[in-house]
VOPAGU-2260 file (C-alpha; in pm, 1 decimal, decimal comma):
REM VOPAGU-2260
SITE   aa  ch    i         X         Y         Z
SITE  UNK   A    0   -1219,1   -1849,6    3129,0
SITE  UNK   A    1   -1465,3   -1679,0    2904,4
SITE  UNK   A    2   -1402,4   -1720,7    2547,5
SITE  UNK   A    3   -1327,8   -1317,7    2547,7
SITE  UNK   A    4   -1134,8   -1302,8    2786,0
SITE  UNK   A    5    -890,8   -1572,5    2625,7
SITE  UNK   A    6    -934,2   -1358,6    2294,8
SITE  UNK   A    7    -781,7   -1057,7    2477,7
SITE  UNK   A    8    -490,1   -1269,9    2602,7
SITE  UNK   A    9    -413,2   -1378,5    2228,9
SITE  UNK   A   10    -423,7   -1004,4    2132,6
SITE  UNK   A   11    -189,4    -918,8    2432,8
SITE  UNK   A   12     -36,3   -1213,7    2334,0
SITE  UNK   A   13      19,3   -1162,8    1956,9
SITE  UNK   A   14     122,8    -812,0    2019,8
SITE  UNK   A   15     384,7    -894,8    2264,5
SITE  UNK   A   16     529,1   -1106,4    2029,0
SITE  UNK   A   17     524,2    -867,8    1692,1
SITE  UNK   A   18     688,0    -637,0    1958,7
SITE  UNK   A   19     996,4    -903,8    2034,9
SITE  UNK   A   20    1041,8    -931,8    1640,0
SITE  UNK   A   21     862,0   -1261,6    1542,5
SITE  UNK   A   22     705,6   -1293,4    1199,9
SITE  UNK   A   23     356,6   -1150,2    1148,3
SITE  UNK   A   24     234,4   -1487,0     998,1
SITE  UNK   A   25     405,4   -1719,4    1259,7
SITE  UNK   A   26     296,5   -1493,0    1554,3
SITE  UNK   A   27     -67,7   -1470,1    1370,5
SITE  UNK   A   28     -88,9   -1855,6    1348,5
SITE  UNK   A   29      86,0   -1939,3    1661,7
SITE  UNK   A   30    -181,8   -1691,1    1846,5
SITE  UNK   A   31    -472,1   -1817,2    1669,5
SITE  UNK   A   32    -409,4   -2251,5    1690,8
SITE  UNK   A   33    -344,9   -2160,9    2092,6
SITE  UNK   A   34    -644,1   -1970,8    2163,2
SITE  UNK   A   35    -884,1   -2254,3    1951,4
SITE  UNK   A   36    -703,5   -2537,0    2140,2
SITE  UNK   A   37    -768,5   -2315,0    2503,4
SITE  UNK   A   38   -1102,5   -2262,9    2368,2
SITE  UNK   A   39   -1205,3   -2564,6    2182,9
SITE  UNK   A   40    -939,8   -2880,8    2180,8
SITE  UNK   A   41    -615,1   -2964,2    2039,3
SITE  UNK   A   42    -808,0   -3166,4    1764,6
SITE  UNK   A   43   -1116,3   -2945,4    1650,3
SITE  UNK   A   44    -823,7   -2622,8    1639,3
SITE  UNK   A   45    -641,5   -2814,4    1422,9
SITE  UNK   A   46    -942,2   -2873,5    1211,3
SITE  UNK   A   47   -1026,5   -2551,6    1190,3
SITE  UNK   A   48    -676,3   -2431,1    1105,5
SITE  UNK   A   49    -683,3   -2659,1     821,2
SITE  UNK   A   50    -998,7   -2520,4     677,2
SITE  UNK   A   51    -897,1   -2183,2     732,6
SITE  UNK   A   52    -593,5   -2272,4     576,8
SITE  UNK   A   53    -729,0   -2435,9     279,3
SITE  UNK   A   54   -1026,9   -2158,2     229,1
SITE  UNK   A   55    -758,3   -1890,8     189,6
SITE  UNK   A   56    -486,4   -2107,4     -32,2
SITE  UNK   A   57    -761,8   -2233,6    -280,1
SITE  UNK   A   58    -944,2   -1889,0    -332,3
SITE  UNK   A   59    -926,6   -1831,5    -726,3
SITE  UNK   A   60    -885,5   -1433,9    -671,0
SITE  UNK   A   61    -557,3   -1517,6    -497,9
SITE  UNK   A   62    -404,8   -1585,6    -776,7
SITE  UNK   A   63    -383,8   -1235,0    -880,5
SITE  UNK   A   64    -123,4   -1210,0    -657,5
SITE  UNK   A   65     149,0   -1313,0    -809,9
SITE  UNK   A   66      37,4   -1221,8   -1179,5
SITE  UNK   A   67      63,1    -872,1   -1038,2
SITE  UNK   A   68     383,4    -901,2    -881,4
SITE  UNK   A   69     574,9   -1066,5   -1150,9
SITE  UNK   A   70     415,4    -774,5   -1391,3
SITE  UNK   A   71     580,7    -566,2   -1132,6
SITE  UNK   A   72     944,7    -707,7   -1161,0
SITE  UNK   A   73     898,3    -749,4   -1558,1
SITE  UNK   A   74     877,1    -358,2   -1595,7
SITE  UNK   A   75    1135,6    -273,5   -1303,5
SITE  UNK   A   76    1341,7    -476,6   -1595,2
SITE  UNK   A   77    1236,4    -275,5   -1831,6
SITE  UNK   A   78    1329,3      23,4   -1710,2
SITE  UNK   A   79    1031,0     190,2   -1592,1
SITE  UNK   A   80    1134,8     325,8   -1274,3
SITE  UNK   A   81    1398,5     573,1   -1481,7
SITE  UNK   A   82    1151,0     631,8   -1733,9
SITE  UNK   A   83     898,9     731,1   -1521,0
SITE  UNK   A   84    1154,9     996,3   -1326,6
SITE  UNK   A   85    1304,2    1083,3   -1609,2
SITE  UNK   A   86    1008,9    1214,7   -1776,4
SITE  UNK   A   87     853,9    1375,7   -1552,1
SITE  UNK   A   88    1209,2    1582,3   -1493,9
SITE  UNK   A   89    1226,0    1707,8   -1801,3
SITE  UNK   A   90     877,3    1811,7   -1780,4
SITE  UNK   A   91     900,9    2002,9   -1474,1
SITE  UNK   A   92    1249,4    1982,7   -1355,8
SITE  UNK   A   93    1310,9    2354,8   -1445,3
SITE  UNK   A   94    1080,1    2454,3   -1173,1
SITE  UNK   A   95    1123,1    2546,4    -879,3
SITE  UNK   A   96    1132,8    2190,4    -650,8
SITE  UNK   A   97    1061,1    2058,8    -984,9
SITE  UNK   A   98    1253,8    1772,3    -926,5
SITE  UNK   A   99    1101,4    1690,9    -619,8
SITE  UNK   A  100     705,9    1698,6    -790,7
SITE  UNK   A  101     875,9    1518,7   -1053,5
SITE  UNK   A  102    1007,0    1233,5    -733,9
SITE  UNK   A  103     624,8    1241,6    -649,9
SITE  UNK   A  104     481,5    1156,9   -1064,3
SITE  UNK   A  105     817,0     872,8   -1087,7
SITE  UNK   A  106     620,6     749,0    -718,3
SITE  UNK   A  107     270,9     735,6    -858,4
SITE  UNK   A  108     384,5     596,0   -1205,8
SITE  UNK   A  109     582,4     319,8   -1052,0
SITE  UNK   A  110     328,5     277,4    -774,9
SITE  UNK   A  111      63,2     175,6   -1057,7
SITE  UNK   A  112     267,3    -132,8   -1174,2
SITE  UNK   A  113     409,3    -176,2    -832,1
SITE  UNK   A  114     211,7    -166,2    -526,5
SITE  UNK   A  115     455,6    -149,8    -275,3
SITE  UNK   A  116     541,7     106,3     -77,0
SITE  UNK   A  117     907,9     -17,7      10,0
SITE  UNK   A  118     976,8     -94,8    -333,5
SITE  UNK   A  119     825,6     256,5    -448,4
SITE  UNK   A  120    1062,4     427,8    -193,4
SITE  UNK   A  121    1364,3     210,5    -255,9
SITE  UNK   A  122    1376,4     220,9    -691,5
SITE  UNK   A  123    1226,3     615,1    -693,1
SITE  UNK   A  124    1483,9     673,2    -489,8
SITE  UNK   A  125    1800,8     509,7    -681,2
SITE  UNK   A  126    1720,7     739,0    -936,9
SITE  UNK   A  127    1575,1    1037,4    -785,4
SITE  UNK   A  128    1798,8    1115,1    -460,5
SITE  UNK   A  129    2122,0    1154,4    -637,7
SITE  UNK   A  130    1954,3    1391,1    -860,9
SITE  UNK   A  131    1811,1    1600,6    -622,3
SITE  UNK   A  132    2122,1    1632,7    -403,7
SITE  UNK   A  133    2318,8    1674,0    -713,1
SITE  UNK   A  134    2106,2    1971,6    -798,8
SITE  UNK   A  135    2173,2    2119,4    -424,0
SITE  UNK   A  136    1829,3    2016,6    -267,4
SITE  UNK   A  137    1733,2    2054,1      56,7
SITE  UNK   A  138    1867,5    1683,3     252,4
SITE  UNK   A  139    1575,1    1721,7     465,7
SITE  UNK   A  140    1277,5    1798,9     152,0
SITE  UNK   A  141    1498,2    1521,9    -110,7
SITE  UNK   A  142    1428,7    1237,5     124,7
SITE  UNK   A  143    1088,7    1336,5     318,2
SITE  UNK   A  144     995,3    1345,8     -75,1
SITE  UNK   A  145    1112,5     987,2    -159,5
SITE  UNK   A  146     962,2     840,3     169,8
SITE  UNK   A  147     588,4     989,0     170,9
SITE  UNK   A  148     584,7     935,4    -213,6
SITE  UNK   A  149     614,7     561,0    -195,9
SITE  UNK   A  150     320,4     507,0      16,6
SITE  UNK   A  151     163,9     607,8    -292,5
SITE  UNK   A  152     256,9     225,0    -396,5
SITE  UNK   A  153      52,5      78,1    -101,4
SITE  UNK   A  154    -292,9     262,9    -265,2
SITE  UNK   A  155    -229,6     281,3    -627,2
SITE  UNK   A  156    -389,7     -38,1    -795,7
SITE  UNK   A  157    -259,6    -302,7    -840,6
SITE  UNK   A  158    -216,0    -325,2    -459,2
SITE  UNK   A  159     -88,8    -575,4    -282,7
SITE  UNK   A  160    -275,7    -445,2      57,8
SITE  UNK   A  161    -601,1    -428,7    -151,6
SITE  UNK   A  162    -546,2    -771,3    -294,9
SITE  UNK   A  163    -512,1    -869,5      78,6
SITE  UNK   A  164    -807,0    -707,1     250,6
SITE  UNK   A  165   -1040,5    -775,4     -31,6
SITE  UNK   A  166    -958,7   -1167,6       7,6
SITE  UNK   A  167    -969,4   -1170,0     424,5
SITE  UNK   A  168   -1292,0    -959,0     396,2
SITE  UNK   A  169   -1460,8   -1114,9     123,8
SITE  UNK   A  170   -1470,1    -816,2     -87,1
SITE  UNK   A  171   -1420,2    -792,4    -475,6
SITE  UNK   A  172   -1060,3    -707,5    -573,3
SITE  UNK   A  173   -1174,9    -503,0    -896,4
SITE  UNK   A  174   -1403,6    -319,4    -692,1
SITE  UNK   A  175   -1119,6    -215,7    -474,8
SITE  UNK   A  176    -874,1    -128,9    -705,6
SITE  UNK   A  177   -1138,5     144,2    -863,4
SITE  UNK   A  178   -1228,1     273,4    -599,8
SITE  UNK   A  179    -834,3     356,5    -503,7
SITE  UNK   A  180    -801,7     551,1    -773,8
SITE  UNK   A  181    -948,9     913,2    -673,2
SITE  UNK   A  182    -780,1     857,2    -374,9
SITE  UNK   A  183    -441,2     775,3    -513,1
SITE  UNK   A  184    -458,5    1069,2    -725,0
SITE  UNK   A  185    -577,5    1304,1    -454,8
SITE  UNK   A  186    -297,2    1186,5    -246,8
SITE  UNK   A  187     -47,7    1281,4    -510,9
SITE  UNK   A  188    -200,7    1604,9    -560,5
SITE  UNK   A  189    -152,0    1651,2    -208,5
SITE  UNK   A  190     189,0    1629,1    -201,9
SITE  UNK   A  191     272,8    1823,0    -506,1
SITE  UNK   A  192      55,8    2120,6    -301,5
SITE  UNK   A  193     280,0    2078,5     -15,7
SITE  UNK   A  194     606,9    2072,1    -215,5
SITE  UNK   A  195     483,0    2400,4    -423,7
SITE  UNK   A  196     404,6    2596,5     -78,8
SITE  UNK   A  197     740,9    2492,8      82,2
SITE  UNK   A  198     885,9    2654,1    -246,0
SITE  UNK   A  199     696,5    2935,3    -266,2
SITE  UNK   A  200     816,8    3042,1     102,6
SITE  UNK   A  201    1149,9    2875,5      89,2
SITE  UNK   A  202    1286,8    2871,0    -269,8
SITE  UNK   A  203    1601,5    2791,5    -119,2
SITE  UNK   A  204    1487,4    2415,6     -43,4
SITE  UNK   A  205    1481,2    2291,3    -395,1
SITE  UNK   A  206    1675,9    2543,3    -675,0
SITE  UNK   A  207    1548,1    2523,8   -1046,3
SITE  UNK   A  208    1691,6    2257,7   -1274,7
SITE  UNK   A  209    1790,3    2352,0   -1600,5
SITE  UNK   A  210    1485,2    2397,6   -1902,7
SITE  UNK   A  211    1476,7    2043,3   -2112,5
SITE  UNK   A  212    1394,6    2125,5   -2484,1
SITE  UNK   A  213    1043,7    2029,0   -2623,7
SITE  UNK   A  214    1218,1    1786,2   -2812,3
SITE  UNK   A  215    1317,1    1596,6   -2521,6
SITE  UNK   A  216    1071,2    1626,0   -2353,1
SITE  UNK   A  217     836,1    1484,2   -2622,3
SITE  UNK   A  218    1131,7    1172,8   -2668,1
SITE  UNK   A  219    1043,8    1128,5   -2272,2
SITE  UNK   A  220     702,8    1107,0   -2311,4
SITE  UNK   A  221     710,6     870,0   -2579,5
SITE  UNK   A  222     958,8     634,8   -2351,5
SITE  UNK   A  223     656,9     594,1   -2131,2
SITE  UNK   A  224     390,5     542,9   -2386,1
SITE  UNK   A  225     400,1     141,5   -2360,3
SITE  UNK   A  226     385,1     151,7   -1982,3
SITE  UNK   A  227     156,0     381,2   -1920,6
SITE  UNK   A  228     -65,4     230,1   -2196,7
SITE  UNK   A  229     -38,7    -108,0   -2030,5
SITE  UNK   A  230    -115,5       5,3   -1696,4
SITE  UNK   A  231    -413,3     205,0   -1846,8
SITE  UNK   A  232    -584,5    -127,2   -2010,9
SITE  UNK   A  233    -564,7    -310,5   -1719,3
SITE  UNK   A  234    -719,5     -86,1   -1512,8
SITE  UNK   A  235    -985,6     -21,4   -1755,0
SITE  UNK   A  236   -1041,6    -332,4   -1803,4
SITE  UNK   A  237   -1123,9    -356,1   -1411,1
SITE  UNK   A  238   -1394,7     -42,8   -1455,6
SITE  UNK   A  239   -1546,5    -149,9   -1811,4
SITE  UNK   A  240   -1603,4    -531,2   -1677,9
SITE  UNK   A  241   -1403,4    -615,0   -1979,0
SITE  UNK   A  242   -1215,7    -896,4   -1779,7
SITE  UNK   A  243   -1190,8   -1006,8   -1356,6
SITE  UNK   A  244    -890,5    -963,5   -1188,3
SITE  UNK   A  245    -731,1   -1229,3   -1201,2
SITE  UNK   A  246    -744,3   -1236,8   -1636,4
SITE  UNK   A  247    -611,6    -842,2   -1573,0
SITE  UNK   A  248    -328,5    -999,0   -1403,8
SITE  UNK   A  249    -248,9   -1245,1   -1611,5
SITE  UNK   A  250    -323,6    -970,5   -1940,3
SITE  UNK   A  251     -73,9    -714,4   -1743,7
SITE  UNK   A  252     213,5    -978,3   -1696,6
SITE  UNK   A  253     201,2   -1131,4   -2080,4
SITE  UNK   A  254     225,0    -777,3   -2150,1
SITE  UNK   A  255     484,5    -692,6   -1882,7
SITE  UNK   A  256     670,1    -936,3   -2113,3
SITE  UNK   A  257     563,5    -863,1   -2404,1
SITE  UNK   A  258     689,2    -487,1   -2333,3
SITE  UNK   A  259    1024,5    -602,9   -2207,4
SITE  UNK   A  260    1111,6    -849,2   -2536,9
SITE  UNK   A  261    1053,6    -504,3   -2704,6
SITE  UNK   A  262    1302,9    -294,8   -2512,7
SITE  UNK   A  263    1525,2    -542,5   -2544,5
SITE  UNK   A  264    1579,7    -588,6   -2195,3
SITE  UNK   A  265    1427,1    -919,2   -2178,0
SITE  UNK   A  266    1737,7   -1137,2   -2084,3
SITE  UNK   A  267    1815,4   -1478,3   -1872,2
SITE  UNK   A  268    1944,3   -1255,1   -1564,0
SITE  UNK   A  269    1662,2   -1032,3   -1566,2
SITE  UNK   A  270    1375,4   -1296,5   -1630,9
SITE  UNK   A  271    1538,3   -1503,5   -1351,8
SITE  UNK   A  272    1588,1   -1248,9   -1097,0
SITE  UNK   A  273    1208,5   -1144,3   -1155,4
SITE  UNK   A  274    1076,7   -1491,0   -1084,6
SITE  UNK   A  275    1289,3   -1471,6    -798,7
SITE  UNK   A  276    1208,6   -1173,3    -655,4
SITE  UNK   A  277     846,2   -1302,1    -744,3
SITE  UNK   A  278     856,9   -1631,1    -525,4
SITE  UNK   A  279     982,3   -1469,0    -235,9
SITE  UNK   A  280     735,1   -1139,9    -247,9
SITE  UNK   A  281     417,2   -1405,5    -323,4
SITE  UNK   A  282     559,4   -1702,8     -42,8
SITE  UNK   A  283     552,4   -1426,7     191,2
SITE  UNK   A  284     240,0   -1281,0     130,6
SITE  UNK   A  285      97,9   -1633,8     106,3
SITE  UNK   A  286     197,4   -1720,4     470,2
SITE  UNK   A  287      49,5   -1375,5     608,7
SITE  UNK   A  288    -283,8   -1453,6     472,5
SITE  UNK   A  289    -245,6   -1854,3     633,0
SITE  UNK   A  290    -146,8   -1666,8     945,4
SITE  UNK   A  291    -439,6   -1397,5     926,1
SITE  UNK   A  292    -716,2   -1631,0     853,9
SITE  UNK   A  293    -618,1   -1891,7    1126,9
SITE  UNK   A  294    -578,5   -1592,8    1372,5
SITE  UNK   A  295    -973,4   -1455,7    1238,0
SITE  UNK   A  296   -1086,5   -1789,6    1320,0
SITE  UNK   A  297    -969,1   -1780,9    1629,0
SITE  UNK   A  298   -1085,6   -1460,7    1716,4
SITE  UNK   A  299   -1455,0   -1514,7    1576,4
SITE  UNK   A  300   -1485,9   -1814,4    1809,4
SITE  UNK   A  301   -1388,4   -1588,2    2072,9
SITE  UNK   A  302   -1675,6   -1370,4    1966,4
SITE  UNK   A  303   -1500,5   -1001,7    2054,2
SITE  UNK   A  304   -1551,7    -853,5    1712,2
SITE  UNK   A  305   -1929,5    -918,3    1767,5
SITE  UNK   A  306   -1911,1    -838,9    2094,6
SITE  UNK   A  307   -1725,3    -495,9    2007,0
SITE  UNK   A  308   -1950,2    -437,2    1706,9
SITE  UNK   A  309   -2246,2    -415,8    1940,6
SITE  UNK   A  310   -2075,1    -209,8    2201,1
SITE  UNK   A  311   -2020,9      86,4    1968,5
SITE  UNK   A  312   -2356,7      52,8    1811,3
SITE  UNK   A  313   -2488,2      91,1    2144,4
SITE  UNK   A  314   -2356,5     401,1    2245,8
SITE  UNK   A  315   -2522,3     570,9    1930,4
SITE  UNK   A  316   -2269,8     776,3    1868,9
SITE  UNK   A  317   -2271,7     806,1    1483,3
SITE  UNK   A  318   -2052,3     645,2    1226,9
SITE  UNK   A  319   -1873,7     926,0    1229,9
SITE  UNK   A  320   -1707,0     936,0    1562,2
SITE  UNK   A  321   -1684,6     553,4    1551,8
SITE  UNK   A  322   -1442,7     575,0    1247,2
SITE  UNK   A  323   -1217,9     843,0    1399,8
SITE  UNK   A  324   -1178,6     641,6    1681,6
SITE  UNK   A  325   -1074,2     360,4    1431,0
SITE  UNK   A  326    -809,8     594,8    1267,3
SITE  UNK   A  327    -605,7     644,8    1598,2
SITE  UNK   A  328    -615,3     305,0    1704,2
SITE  UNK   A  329    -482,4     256,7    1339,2
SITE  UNK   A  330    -246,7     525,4    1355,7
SITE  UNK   A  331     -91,1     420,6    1659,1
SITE  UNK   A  332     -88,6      84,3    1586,4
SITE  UNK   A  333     107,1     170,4    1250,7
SITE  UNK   A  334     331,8     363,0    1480,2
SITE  UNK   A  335     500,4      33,6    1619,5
SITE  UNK   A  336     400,6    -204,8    1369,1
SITE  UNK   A  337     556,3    -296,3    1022,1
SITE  UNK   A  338     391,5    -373,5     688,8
SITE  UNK   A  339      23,4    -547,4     674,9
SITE  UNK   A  340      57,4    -614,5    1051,4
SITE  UNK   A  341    -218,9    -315,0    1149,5
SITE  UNK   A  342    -405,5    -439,8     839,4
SITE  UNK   A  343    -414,3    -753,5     945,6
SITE  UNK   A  344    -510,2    -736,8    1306,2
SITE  UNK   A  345    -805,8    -449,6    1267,5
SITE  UNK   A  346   -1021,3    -576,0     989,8
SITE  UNK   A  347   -1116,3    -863,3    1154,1
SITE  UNK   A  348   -1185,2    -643,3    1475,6
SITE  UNK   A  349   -1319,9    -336,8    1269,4
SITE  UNK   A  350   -1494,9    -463,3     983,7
SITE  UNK   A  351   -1758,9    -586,3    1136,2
SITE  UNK   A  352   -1817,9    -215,7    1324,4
SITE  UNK   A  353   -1829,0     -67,0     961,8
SITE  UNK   A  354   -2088,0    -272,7     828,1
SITE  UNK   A  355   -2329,6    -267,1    1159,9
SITE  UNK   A  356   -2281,0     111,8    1106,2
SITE  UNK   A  357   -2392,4     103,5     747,9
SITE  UNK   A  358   -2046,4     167,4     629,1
SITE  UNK   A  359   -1921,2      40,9     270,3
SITE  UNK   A  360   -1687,4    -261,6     296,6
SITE  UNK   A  361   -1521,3     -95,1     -40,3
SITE  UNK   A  362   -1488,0     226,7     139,1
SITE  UNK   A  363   -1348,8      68,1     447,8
SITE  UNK   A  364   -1089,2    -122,0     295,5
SITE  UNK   A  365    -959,4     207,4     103,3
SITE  UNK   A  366    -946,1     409,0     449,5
SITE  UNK   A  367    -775,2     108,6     651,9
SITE  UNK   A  368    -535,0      87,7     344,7
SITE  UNK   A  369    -473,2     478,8     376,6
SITE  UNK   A  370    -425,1     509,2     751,3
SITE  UNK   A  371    -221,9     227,8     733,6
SITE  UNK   A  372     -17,2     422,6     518,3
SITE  UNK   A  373      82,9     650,3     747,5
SITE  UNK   A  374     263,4     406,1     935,3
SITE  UNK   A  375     497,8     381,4     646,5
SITE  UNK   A  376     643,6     752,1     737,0
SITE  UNK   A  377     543,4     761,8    1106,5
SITE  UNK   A  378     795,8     788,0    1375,5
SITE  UNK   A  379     882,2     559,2    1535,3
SITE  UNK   A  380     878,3     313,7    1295,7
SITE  UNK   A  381     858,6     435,7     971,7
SITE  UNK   A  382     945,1     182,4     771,8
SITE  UNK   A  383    1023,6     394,1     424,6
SITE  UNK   A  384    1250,4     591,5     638,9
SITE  UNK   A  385    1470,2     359,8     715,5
SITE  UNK   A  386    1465,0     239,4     390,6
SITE  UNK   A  387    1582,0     620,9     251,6
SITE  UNK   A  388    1804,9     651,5     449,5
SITE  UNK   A  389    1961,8     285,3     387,6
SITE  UNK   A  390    1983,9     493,3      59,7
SITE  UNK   A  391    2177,4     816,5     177,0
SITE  UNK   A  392    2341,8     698,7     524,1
SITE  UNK   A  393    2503,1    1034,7     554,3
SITE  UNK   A  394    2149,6    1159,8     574,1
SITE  UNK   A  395    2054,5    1187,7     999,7
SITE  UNK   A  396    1756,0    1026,1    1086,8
SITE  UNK   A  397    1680,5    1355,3    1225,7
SITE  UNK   A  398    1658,0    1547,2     919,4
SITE  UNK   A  399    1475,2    1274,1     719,8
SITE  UNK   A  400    1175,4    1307,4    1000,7
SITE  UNK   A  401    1169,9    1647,9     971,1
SITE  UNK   A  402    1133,1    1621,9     614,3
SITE  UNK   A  403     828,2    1411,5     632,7
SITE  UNK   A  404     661,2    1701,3     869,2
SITE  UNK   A  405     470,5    1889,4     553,2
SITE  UNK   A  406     380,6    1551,4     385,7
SITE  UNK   A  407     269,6    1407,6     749,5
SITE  UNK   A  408      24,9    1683,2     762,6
SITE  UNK   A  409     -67,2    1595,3     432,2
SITE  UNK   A  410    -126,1    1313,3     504,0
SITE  UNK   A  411    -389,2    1386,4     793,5
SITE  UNK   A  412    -566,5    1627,6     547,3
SITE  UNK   A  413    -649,3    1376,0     289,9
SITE  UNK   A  414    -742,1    1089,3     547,3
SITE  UNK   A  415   -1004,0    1360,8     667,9
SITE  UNK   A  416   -1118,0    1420,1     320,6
SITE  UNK   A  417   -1135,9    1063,9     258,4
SITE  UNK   A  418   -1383,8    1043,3     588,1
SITE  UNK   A  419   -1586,0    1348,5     515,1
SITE  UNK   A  420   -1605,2    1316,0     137,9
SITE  UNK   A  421   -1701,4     881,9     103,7
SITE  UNK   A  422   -1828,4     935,1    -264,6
SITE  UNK   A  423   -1456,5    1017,4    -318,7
SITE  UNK   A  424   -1391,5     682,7    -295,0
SITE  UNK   A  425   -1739,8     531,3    -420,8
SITE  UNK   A  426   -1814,8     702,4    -699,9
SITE  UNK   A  427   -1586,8     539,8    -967,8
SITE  UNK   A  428   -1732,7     205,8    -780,9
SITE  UNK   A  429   -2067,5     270,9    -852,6
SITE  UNK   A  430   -2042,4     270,4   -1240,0
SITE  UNK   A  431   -1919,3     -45,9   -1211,5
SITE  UNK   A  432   -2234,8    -208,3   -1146,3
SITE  UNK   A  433   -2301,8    -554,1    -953,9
């Protein structure tokens, strides 16, 4: 057999089993060691596993992985998720769907010390959801809220998906993160529109909270002041060049502590459930990328991305078309897959297609990021669905999708910004430098 035609076997192959439920990074490996030994031997794939394994374990930006996380855990100890809510309700919360815009600021202020999307959904929520339905909210607007706003985690540096892509494509993790920003923002800004629309037509959805008095709303404020002021110097520190990103990572998690000793919160059950919750986030993430870069071995042996690459650019028809196609594949592909799974299996395919196109790598990686996104609220899978309504089981499934509807749409608005408008996500970039 021809060394693409084995490569579309181990794509059937590593499809079929995502589909019957086996681990990304074990199906990834699995997929990628069988195809080199078809292709190659038993002994040169397990050479070439090793390297690939050893090429993504001893990369020195990796190791902003787990600085980032463990900042992330440090102020979930702090208290940062209520802080973040909680200010922003008493800001807003007299509003009409106040409380709901405020669900989508607690999203994007967690999401910046975060970057998960699950982890958005899940704390946001804690706090959030029993406020809302307290408050009489709509069932179907409280938890379409709480599930588009945590995607917000996925884009919002520090990522975890960024940190990901920029390490399997080579790409500078700074870079990345600055660029995410306008987007990020825009995305949020997005949502608030379509929360302030439903309200204006449907008041009903999401009553007024009561009016919070200047003075508490000024004590709020000043409750977020050492997060926000944290999360600010890192990320400045990534657009200034005052420090990589692996010393931001390592800056943000002293000061995660630092922050945490000063609330007092810093005990012996909290420090060692955040190292836990630390191994087990990092471990896993460590075994994707193992899995991913044995699997992009495999498939650059088999020569399809190249081969795919110079199919598109053949048919001349523009950049443009070429990356819409590349948004439904992605779309449907975060349909039925979980997590960094669509991530993982189209940069290696799609990447390549970008840059033969003339396509930024930076811009890329924010767009794959964002329509991978959508998978997090897409039926059928929909990950941060199921993870809201773990949250409020009396909640139908029904009613959570239909809450998602305006956000969906959203959703498909900004991704087409994002494609028509590039500078969007280049221009912060740019002042960066080399």
């Amino acid at each position: 057999m021809s060394p693409e035609v084995v490569g579309v076997i181990g794509l059937v192959g590593l499809l079929a089993l995502l589909s019957a439920g086996v681990p990304i990074a074990v199906a990834m490996g699995l997929c990628g060691i069988t195809g080199m030994c078809a292709l190659t031997s038993p002994e040169a794939a397990l050479v070439k596993s090793g390297v690939a394994a050893f090429h993504s374990i001893s990369n020195y930006e990796l190791g902003v992985l787990p600085l980032f996380v463990l900042m992330a855990h440090i102020c979930f100890a702090s208290g940062a998720t209520q802080k973040f809510f909680d200010a922003a309700a008493k800001l807003i919360g007299h509003r009409p769907g106040g409380l709901a815009l405020a669900s989508i600021a607690g999203c994007a202020g967690f999401g910046a010390i975060s970057g998960s999307s699950l982890a958005t959904a899940a704390t946001v929520g804690l706090v959030a959801l029993p406020e809302m339905r307290k408050r009489q909210y709509s069932p179907a607007l409280a938890t379409g809220v709480l599930a588009a706003g945590g995607t917000l985690g996925v884009l919002i540096p520090p990522s975890g998906a960024l940190i990901v892509f920029g390490i399997i494509a080579e790409q500078s993790i700074g870079k990345l993160f600055v660029a995410a920003l306008l987007p990020g923002i825009s995305q949020a800004l997005f949502y608030m529109l379509a929360i302030l629309v439903l309200c204006h037509f449907r008041p009903g959805l999401a009553p007024a909270s009561a009016r919070a008095s200047w003075g508490d709303r000024w004590r709020a404020l000043y409750g977020l002041f050492d997060i926000s002021a944290l999360a600010l110097f890192v990320l400045a520190g990534f657009l200034f060049g005052w420090f990589t990103p692996t010393e931001a990572a390592s800056v943000g998690a002293v000061g995660a502590f630092v922050l945490c000793a000063a609330r007092g919160k810093l005990t012996l059950a909290n420090l060692r459930e955040a190292l836990k919750q630390t191994l087990r986030t990092t471990g896993m993430i460590y075994a994707v990328l193992l899995g991913a870069h044995i699997y992009s071995t495999f498939l650059s042996v088999t020569r399809i991305p190249e081969r795919v690459a110079q199919f598109v650019v053949d048919l001349q028809a523009g950049p443009l078309v070429a990356v819409c196609a590349m948004a439904v594949v992605l779309l449907i592909l975060g349909s039925f897959l979980d997590g960094l799974a669509p991530m993982l299996l189209a940069t290696p395919v799609f990447l390549p297609i970008a840059t033969n196109l003339g396509l930024s790598p930076i811009w890329f990686g924010i767009f794959l990021v964002r329509a991978m996104e959508i998978g997090f609220v897409h039926p059928p899978v929909g990950m941060n669905v199921y993870v809201i309504h773990g949250l409020a089981p009396d909640i139908p499934l029904t009613s959570i999708f239909r809450g998602i509807l305006p956000f969906l749409g959203m959703d498909f608005l900004h991704l087409a910004l994002l494609i028509a408008a590039p500078k969007l996500t280049l221009w912060l970039p740019s002042l960066m430098g080399n």
